[in-house]
Structure formats: C-alpha cells, structure tokens
C-alpha positions in Angstrom: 12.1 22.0 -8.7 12.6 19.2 -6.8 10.6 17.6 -4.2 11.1 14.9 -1.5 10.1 11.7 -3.3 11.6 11.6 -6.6 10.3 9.3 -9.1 13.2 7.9 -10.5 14.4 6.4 -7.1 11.4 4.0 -7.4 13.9 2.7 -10.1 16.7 2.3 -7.4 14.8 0.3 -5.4 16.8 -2.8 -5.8 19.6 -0.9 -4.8 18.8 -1.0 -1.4 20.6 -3.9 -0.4 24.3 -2.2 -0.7 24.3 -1.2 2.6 23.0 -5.4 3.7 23.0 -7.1 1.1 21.8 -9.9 3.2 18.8 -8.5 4.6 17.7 -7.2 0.9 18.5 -10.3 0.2 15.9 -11.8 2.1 13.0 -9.1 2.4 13.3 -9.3 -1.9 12.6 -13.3 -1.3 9.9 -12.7 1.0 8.3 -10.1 -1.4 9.0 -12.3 -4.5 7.6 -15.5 -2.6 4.1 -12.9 -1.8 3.5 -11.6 -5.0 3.1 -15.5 -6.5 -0.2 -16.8 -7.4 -1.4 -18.6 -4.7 -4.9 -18.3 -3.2 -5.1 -15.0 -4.9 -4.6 -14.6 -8.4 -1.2 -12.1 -8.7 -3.6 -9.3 -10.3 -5.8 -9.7 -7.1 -3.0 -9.4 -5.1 -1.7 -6.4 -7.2 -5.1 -4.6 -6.5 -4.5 -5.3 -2.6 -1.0 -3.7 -3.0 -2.4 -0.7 -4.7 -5.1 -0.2 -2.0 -2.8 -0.4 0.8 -0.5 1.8 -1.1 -3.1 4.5 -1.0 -3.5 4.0 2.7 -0.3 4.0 3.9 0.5 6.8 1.4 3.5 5.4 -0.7 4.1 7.5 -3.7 6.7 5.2 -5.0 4.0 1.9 -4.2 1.1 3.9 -6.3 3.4 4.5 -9.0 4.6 0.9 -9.1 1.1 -0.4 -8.3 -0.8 1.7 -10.7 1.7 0.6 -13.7 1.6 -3.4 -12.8 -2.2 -3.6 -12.1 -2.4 -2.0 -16.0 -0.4 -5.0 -17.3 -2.3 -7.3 -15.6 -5.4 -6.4 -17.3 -7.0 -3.9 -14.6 -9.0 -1.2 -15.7 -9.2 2.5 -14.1 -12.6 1.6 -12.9 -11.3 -1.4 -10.9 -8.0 0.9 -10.2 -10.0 3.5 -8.5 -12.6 1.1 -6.7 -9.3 -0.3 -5.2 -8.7 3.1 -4.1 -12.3 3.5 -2.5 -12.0 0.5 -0.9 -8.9 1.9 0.8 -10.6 5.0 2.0 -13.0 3.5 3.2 -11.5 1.1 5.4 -9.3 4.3 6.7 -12.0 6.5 7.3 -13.9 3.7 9.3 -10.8 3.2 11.1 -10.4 6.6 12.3 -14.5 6.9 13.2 -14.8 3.9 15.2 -12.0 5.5 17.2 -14.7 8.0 18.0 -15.8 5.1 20.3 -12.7 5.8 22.6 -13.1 9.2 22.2 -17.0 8.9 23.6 -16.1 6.7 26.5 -13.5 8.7 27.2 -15.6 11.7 27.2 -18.9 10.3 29.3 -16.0 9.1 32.1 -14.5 12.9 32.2 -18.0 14.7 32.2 -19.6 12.1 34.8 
C-alpha cells in the first residue's frame, strides 16, 4: 500500500533543485554552512535537528535525524530525551496559550 510520505523520496531530496537550481543552490549552502561545528558541536546540533523534527512532525527529518545522530555516537537514550525535550517545549507551548484563552474568557463572562 502506499502512503503519502514515502521513504525513498527522503533520498531525492537533493533533487529538488531541478525546478531552481539556484535557489537549491543556495538553501543546500545555507544548510551545509548550519550543520558545521561551530558553537555547537555537529552531534549537538544533530540532536537539535532531531527534536525539532519531532515537533514540526517531518517524517523524512526523523528518519534522516534518527540515522545521523547514530553515527555521531548518540545513543537511544539521548535519541529519545531529544524527543522529550520536544514535547515538552510543545505541550508548554500550547498550555501557556490557555493564558489567552483565560483572559479571553474572564473579558466575555464579566
């Protein structure tokens, strides 16, 4: 059966420049130029990428970001702490929107 996001176009991903080459161009630069140690060692930054894949919910990016932060020498312990983290920064987004949602409620039943 298939389904929507299919794993071997996480392969294709370089690909993406033959409709603008130019742009790809570029964005693969940029990305390239991020991923480099700097400040943060490239496995820390290969955790961050892993976290935010989980919250933005990029099969292709957990599936990448799973496989690299392996080879870098991560463990599943530190894989799935990465993972917490995530969910826990998301589910605190969404609850201190409950602060709109209170003011909002006190103004309408004032």
């Amino acid at each position: 059966m298939e389904t929507y996001y299919n794993p071997a176009d996480l392969a294709k991903f370089g690909s993406i420049g033959e409709f603008d080459k130019e742009l790809a161009d570029k964005f693969f630069t940029y990305y390239g130029d991020v991923f480099k140690e700097g400040a943060l060692t490239a496995r820390e930054k290969s955790l961050i990428a892993l976290a935010v894949a989980h919250a933005i919910q990029c099969p292709y990016c957990i599936d990448a970001y799973t496989q690299d932060t392996l080879e870098k020498g991560c463990n599943e312990e530190q894989l799935m702490e990465a993972v917490h983290v995530a969910a826990a920064i998301r589910g605190g987004a969404s609850l201190v929107h409950g602060v709109q949602m209170m003011n909002h409620a006190k103004k309408v039943l004032m």
